[in-house]
C-alpha positions in Angstrom: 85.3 95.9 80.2 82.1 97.9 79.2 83.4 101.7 78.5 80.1 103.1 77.3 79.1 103.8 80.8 80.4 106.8 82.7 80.7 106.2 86.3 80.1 109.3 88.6 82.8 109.7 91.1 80.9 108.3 94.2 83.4 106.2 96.1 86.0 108.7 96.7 86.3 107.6 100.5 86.5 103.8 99.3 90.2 104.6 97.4 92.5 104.6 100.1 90.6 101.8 102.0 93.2 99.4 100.9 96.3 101.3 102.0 95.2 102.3 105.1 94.7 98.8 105.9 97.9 97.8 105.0 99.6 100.5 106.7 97.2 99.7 109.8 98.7 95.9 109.1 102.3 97.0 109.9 101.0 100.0 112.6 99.6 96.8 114.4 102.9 94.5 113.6 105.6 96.6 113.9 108.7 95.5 112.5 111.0 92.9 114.2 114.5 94.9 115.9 117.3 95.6 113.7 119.1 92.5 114.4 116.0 90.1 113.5 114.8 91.8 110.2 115.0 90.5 107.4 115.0 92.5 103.6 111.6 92.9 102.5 113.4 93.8 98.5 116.9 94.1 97.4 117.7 96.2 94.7 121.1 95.3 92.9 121.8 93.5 96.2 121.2 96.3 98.3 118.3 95.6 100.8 115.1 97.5 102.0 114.5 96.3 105.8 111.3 96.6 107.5 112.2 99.5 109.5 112.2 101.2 106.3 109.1 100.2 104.6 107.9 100.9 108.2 109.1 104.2 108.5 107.7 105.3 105.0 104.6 104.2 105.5 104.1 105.7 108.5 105.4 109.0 107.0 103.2 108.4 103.7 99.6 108.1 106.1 100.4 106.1 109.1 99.0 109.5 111.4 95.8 109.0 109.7 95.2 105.2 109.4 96.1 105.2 113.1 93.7 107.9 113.9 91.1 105.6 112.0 92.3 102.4 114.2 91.5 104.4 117.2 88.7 106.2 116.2 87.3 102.3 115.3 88.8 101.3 119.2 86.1 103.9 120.9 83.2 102.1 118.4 84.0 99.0 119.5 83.9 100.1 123.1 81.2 102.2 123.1 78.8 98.9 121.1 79.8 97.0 124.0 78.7 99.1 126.8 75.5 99.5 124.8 75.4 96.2 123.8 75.2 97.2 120.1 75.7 94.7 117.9 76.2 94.4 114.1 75.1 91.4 111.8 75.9 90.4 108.1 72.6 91.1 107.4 73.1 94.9 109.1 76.7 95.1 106.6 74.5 93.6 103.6 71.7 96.1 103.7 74.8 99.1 103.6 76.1 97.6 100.4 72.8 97.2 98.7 72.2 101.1 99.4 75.6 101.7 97.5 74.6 99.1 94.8 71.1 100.7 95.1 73.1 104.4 94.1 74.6 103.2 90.8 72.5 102.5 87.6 73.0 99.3 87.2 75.1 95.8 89.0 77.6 96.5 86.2 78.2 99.8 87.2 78.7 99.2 90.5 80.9 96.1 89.7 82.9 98.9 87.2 83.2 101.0 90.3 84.5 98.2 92.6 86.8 97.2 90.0 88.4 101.2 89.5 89.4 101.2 93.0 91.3 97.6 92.9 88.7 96.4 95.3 86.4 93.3 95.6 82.7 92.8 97.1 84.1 91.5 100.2 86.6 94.0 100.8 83.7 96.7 100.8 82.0 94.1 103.2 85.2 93.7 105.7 85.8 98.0 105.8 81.9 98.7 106.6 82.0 96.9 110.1 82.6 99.9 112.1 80.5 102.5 110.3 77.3 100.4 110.4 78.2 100.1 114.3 78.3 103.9 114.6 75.3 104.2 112.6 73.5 101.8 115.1 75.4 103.3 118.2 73.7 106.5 117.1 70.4 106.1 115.2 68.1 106.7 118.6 69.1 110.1 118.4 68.3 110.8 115.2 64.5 112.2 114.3 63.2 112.9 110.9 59.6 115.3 110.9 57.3 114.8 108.5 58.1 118.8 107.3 61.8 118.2 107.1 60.7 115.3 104.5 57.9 117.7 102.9 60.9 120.0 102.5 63.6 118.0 100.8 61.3 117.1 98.4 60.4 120.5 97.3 63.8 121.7 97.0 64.8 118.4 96.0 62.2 117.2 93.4 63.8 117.4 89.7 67.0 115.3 90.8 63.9 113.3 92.5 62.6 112.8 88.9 63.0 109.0 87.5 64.6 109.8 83.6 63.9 107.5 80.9 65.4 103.9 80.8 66.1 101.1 78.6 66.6 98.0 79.6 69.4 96.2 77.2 72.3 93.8 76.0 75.0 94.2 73.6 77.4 92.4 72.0 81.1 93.9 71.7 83.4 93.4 68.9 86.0 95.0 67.0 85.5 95.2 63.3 82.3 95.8 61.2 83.3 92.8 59.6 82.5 90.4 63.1 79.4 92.6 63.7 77.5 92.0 60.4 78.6 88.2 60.8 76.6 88.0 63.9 73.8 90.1 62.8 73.6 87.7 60.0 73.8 84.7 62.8 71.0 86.5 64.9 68.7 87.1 61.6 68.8 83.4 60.7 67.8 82.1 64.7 71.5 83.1 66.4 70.9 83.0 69.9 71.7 86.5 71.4 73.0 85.6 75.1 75.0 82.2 73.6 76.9 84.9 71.0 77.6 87.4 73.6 79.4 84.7 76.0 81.0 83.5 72.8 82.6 86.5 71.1 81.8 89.9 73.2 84.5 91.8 74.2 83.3 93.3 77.1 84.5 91.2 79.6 82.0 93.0 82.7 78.7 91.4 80.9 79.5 88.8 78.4 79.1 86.2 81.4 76.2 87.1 81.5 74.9 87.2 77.9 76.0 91.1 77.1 73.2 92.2 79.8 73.6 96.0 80.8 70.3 96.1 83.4 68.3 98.8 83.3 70.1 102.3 81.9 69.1 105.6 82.8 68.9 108.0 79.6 72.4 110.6 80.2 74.9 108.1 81.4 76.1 106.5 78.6 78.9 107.1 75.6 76.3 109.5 73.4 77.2 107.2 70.2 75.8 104.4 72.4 72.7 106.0 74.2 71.6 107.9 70.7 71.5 104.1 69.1 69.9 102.3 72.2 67.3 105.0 73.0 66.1 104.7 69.4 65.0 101.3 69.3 61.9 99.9 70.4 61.2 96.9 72.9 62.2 93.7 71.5 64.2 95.4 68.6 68.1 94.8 67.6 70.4 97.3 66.0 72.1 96.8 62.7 76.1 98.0 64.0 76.7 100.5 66.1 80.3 102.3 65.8 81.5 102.9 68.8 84.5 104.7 71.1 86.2 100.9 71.4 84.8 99.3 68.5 81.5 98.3 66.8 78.3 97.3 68.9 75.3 95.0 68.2 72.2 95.5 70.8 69.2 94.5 71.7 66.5 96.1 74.1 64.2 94.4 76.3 61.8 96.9 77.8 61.2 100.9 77.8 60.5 102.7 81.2 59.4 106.7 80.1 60.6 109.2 82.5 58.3 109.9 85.9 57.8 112.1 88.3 57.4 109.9 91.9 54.3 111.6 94.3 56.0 112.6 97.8 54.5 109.6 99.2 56.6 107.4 96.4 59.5 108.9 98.0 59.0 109.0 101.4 60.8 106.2 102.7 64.2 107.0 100.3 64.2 111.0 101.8 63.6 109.9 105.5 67.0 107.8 104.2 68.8 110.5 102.9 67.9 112.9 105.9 68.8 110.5 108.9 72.0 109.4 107.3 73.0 112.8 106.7 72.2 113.7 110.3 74.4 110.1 111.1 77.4 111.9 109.2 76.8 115.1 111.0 76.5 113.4 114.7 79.0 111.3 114.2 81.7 113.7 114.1 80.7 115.3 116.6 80.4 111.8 118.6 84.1 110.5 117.5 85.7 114.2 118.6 83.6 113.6 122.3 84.9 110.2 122.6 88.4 111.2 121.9 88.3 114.1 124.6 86.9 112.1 127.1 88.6 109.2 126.7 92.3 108.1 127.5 94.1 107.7 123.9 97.7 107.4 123.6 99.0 108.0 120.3 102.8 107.9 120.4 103.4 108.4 116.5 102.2 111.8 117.6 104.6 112.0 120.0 107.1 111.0 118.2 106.5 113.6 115.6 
């Protein structure tokens, strides 16, 4: 796996996704009666029933994945009195706006991987918030000032930095690297090497390519050797935090500054789904006072 690049902690709320569904699993198939169960472990021959695993899950969360289960319930309801609907190309524009957030597909493959998830359990866990967002997008308006605005206040994270666009290979020793420079200088191909020997299992599939990086997110070993070469150009090696690096750039973007216009569509974004976060609160605490919900592990407690 590539450790050069730092990943900013964006996907907090995507961490617990997995429990919570598995606690939801057993909320929704409670655990057979005493005289049915069977062990779900033994431990020096002494089992751990259902009820058990039950029980501890429900003590460990099981309040709040059933809160989400029936906060989910009153989406579902309310999309089919309105006769709201979501499609897979509704979920797949969501996930492109998260893959849209990281620097590069590796990044956001890093990300997905931290959080033991895959792309399609992102897909399977966004059903329900795209329906909300579609439930309550008509009341949502974005003025052209409250655009205007944002970007003011807004405009040096606005700002596009500096980028390279690059490959490396990844190897251990200075010995391997000056092999394979010596391969590259007598007609080596780059990609057919990186699939061959890299170590970095996230882009040697796909010949050591790292996308487009933004200058400041990267091991400073890394970006202070990447930075400094030119399009086209390949570095002698690069010692790095997990070994020594070989790379290549492929093109230079210089850092911009984007014309309100530029960013017009991305802010109106930004502004209606914060609104969309705000409302929908709001929205879920309505629904749950107005509706009938009966949540016995609440009694219970």
């Amino acid at each position: 796996m590539n450790n050069h690049i730092q990943i900013s902690p964006k996907w907090k709320w995507v961490s617990t996704l997995l429990v919570l569904i598995m606690i939801a699993y057993v909320l929704v198939y409670p655990p057979l009666k005493k005289t049915d169960e069977a062990a779900v472990a033994k431990v020096n021959g002494v089992a751990i029933s259902k009820t058990q695993l039950y029980d501890a899950m429900v003590g460990s969360g099981g309040q709040q994945t059933l809160d989400t289960l029936i906060s989910e319930e009153l989406i579902n309801q309310e999309s089919q009195k309105s006769g709201v609907q979501v499609t897979d190309d509704d979920i797949q524009a969501e996930i492109s706006k998260i893959q849209g957030s990281y620097g590069s597909d590796t990044e956001f493959q890093q990300a997905l991987t931290s959080y033991g998830m895959t792309l399609d359990d992102l897909k399977k866990n966004m059903k329900s918030q795209v329906l909300l967002k579609k439930i309550l997008a008509p009341q949502v308006t974005i003025t052209d000032d409250e655009i205007k605005k944002y970007y003011d206040d807004n405009l040096e994270s606005l700002k596009n930095p500096e980028q390279v666009q690059a490959s490396h290979i990844s190897v251990a020793t200075k010995e391997e690297a000056d092999a394979i420079l010596a391969d590259l200088k007598n007609g080596g191909d780059f990609a057919a090497i990186a699939k061959e020997k890299s170590l970095d299992t996230a882009t040697k599939d796909k010949g050591g390519t790292l996308g487009y990086i933004d200058k400041g997110s990267m091991d400073p070993t890394f970006e202070t050797a990447v930075f400094a070469l030119g399009t086209g150009a390949t570095s002698e090696a690069v010692k790095t935090s997990t070994g020594y690096d070989i790379i290549k750039v492929t093109d230079h973007k210089a850092a911009s500054t984007p014309t309100l216009e530029e960013k017009t569509k991305d802010i109106k974004q930004t502004l209606t789904d914060e609104k969309l976060s705000t409302l929908a609160s709001t929205w879920l605490d309505e629904q749950k006072t107005k509706s009938t919900v009966e949540n016995y592990l609440k009694t219970k407690a």
